[in-house]
MMTF fields as JSON, N, C-alpha, C and O atoms, coordinates in Angstrom:
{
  "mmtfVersion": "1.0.0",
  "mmtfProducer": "UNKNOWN",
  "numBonds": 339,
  "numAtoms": 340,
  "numGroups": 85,
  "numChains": 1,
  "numModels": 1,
  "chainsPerModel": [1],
  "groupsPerChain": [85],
  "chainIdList": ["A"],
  "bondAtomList": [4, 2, 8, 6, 12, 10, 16, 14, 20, 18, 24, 22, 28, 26, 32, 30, 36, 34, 40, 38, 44, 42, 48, 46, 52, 50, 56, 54, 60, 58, 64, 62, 68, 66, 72, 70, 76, 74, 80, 78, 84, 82, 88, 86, 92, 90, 96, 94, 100, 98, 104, 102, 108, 106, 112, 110, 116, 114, 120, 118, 124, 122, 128, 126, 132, 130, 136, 134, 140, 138, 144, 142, 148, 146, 152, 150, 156, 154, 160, 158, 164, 162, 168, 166, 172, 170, 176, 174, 180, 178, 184, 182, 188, 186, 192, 190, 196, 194, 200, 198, 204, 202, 208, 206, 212, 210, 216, 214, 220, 218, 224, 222, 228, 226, 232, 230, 236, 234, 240, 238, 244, 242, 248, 246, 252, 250, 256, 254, 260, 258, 264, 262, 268, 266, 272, 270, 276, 274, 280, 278, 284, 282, 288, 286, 292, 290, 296, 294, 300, 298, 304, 302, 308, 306, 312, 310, 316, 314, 320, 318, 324, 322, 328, 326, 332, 330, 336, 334],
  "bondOrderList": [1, 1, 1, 1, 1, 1, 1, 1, 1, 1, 1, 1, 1, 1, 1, 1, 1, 1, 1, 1, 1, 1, 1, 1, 1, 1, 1, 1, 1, 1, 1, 1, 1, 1, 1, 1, 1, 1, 1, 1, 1, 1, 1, 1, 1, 1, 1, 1, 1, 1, 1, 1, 1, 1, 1, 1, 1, 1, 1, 1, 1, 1, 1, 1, 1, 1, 1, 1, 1, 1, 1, 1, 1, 1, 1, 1, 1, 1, 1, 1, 1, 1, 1, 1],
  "groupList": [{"groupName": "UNK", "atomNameList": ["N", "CA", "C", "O"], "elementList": ["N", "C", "C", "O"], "formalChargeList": [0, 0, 0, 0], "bondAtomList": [1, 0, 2, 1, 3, 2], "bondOrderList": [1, 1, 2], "singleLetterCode": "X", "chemCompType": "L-PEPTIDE LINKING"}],
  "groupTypeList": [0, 0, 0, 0, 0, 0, 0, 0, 0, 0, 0, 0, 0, 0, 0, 0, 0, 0, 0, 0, 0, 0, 0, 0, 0, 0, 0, 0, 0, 0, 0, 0, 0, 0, 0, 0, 0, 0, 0, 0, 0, 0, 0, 0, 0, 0, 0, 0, 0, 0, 0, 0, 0, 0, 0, 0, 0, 0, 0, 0, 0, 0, 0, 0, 0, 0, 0, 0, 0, 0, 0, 0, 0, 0, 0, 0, 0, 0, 0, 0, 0, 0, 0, 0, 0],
  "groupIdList": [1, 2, 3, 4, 5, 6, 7, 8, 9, 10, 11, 12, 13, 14, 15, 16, 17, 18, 19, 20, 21, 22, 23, 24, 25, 26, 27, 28, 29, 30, 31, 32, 33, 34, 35, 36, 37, 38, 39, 40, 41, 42, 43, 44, 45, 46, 47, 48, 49, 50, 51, 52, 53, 54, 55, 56, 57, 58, 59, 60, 61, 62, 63, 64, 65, 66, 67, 68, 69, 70, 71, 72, 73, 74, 75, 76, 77, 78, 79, 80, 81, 82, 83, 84, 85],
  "secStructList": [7, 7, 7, 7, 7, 7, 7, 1, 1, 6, 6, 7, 5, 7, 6, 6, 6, 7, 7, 5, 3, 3, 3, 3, 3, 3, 3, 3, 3, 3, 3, 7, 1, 1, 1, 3, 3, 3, 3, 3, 3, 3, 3, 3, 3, 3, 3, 6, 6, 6, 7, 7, 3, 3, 7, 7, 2, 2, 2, 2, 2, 2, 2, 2, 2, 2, 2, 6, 1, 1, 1, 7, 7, 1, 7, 7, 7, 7, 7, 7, 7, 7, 7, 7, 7],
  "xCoordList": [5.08, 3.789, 3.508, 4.292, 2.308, 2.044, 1.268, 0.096, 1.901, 1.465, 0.348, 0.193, -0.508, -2.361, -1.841, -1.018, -2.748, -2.542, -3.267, -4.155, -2.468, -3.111, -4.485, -4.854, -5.066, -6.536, -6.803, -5.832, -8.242, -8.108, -8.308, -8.345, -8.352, -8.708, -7.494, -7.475, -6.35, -5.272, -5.05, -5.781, -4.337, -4.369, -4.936, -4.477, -5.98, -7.634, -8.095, -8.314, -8.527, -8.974, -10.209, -10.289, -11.383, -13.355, -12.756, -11.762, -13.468, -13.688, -14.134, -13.718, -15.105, -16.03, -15.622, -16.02, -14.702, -13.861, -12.912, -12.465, -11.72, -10.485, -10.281, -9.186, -11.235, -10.861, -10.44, -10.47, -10.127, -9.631, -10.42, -11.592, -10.218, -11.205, -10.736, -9.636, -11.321, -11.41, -12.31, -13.449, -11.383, -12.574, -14.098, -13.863, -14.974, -16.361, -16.642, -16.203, -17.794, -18.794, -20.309, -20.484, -20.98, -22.313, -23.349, -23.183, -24.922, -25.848, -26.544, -26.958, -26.688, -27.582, -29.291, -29.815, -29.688, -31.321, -31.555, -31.204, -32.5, -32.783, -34.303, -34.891, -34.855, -36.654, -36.199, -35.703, -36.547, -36.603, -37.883, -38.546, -37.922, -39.184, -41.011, -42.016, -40.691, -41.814, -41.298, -42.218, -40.391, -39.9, -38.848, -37.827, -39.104, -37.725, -36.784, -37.287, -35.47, -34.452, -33.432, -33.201, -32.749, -31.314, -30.277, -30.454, -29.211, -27.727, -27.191, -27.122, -26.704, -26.178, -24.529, -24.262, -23.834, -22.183, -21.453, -20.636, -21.794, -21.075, -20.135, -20.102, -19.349, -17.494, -17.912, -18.712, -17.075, -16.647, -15.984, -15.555, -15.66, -14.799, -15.735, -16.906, -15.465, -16.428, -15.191, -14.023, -15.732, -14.833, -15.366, -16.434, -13.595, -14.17, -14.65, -14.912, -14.663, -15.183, -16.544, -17.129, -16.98, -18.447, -19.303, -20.529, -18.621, -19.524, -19.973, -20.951, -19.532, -19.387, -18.912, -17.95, -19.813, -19.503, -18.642, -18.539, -18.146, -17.512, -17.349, -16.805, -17.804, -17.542, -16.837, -16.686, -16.457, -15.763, -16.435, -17.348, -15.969, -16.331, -17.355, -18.509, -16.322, -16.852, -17.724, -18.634, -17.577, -18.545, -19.881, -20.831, -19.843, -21.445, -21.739, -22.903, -20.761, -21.608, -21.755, -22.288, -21.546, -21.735, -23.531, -24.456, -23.684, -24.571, -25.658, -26.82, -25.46, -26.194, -27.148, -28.286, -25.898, -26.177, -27.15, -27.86, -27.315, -27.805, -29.677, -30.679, -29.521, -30.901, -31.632, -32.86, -30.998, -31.631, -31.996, -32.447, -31.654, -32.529, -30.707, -30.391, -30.124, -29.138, -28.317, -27.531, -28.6, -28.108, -29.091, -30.141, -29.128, -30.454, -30.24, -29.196, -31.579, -31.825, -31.46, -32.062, -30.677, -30.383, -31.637, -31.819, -32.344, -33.239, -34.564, -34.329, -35.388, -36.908, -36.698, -36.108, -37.359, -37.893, -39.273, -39.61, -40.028, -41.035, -40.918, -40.206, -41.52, -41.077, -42.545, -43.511, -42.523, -43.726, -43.874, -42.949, -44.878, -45.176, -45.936, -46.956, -45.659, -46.34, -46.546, -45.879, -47.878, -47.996, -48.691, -49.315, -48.061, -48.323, -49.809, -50.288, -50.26, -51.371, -52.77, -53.465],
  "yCoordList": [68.377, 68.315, 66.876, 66.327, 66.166, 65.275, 64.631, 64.964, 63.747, 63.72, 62.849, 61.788, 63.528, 62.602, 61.673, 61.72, 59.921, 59.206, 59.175, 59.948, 57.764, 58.288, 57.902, 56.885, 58.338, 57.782, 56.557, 55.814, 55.86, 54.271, 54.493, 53.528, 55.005, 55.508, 55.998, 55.971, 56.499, 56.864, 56.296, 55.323, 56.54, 55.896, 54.896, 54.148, 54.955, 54.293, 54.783, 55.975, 54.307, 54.961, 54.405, 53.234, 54.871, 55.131, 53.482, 53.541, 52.359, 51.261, 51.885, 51.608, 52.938, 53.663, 54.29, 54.219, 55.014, 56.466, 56.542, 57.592, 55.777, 55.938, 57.318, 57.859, 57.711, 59.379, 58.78, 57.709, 60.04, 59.57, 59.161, 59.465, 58.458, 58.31, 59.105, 58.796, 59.897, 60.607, 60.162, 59.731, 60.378, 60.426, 61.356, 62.549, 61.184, 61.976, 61.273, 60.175, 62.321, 61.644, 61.473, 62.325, 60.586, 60.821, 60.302, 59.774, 60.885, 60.181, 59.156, 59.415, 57.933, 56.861, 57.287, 57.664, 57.033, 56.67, 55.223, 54.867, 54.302, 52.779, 52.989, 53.915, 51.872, 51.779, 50.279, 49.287, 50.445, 49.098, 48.658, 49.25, 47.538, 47.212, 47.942, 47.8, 48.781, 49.743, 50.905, 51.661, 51.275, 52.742, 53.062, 52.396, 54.315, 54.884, 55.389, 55.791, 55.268, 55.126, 56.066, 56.055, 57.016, 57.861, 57.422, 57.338, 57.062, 57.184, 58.294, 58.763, 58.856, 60.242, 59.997, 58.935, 60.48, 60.506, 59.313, 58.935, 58.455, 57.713, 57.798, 58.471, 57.027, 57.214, 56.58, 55.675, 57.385, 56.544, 56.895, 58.047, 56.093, 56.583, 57.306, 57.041, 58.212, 59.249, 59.195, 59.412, 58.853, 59.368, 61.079, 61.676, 61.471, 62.799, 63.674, 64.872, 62.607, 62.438, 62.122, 63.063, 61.463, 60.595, 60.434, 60.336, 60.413, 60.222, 59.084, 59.074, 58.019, 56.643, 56.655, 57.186, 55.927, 55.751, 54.027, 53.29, 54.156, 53.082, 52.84, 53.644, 51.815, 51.564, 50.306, 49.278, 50.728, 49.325, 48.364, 48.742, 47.01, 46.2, 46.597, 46.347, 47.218, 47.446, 48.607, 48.618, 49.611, 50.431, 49.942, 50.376, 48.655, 48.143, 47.174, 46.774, 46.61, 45.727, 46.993, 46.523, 48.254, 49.059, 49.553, 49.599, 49.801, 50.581, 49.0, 49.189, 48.243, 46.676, 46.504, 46.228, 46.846, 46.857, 47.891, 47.535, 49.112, 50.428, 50.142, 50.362, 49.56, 49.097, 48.073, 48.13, 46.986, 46.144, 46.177, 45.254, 47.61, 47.861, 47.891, 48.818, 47.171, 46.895, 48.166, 48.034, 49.15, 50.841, 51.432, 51.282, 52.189, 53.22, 54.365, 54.746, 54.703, 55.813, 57.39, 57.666, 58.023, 59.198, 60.259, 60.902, 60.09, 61.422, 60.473, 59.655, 60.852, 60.843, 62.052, 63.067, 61.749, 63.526, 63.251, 62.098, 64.292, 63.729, 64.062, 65.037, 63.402, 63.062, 63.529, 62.901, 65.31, 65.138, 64.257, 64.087, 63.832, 62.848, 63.745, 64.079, 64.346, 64.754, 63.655, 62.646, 64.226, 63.177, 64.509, 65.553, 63.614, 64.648, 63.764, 64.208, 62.659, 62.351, 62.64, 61.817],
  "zCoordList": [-76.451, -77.093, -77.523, -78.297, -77.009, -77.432, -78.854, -79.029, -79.824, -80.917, -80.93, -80.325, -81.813, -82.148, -82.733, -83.647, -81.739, -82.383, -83.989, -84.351, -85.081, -86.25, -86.452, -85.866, -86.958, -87.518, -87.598, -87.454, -87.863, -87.991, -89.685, -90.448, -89.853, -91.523, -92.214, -93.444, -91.46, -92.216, -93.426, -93.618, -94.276, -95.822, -96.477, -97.341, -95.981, -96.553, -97.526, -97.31, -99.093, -99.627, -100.04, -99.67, -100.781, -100.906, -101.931, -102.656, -101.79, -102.873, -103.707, -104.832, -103.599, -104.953, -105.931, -107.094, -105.432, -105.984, -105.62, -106.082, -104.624, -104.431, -103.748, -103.595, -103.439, -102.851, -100.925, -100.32, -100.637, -99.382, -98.37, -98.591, -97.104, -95.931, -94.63, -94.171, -94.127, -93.159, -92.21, -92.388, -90.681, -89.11, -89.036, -89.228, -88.897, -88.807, -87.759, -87.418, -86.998, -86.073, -87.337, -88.208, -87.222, -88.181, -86.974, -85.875, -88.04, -87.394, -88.198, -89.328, -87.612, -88.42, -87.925, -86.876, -89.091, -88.69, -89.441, -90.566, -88.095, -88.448, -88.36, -87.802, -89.069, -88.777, -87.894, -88.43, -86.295, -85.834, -84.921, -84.069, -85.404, -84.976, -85.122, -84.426, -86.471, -86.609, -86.054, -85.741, -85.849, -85.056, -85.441, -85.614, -85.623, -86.334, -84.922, -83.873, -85.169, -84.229, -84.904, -86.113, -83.858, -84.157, -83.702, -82.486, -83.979, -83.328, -83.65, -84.786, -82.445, -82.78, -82.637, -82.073, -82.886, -82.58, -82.753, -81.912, -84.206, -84.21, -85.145, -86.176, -84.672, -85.172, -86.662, -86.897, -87.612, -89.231, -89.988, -89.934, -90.932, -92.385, -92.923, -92.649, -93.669, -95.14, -95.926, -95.605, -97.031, -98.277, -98.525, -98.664, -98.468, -98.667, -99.886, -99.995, -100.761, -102.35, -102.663, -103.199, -102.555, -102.412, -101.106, -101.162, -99.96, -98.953, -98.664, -97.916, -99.052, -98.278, -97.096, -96.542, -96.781, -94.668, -95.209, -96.19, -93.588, -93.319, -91.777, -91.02, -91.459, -89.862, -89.65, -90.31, -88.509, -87.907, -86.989, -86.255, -87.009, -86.319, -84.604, -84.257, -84.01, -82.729, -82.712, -81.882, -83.527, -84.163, -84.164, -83.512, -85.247, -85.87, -84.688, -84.674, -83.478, -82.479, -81.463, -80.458, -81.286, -80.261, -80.855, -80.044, -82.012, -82.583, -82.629, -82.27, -82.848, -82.743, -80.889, -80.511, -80.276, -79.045, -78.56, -77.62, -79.03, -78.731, -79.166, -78.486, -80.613, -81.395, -80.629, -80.692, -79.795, -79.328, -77.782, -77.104, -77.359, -76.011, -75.145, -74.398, -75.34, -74.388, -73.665, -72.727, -74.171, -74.358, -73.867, -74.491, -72.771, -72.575, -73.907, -74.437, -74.176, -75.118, -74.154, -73.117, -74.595, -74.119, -73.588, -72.554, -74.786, -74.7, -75.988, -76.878, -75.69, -77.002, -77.685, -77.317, -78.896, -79.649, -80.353, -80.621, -80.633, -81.252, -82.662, -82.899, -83.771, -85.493, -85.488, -85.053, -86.312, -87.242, -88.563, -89.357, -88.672, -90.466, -91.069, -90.466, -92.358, -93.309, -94.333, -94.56, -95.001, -96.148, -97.28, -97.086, -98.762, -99.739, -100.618, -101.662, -100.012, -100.486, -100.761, -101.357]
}
């Protein structure tokens, strides 16, 4: 049986709260360029206390890369806007 390598988060703990950091996939939402933008499935730390994200280096230039066109967009969706004005 082959053993999982360990986490990049293994005994990491929250700057905030010292609680632990755990692997998640999350989704970011950015406003770029006047447009709101999703990343879906990206890798991070969560404190499993507070909920602080944490990413890594190649993480934030993969997700950098994705915002500035260099990444085809998977799929569109359309965003209803309500307003309570």
């Amino acid at each position: 049986m082959k053993k999982k390598p360990a986490s990049f988060w293994h005994g990491e703990t929250c700057e905030y709260c010292d609680g632990p950091i755990v692997d998640k996939r999350v989704t970011l939402h950015r406003k770029v360029r006047r447009k709101y933008v999703v990343v879906e499935n990206v890798p991070a730390g969560v404190c499993k206390q507070c909920g602080t994200r944490y990413y890594s280096a190649s993480v934030l230039k993969a997700v950098e890369e994705s915002l500035r066109g260099r990444r085809p967009a998977r799929r569109e969706v359309l965003v209803p806007v309500y307003s309570l004005e």
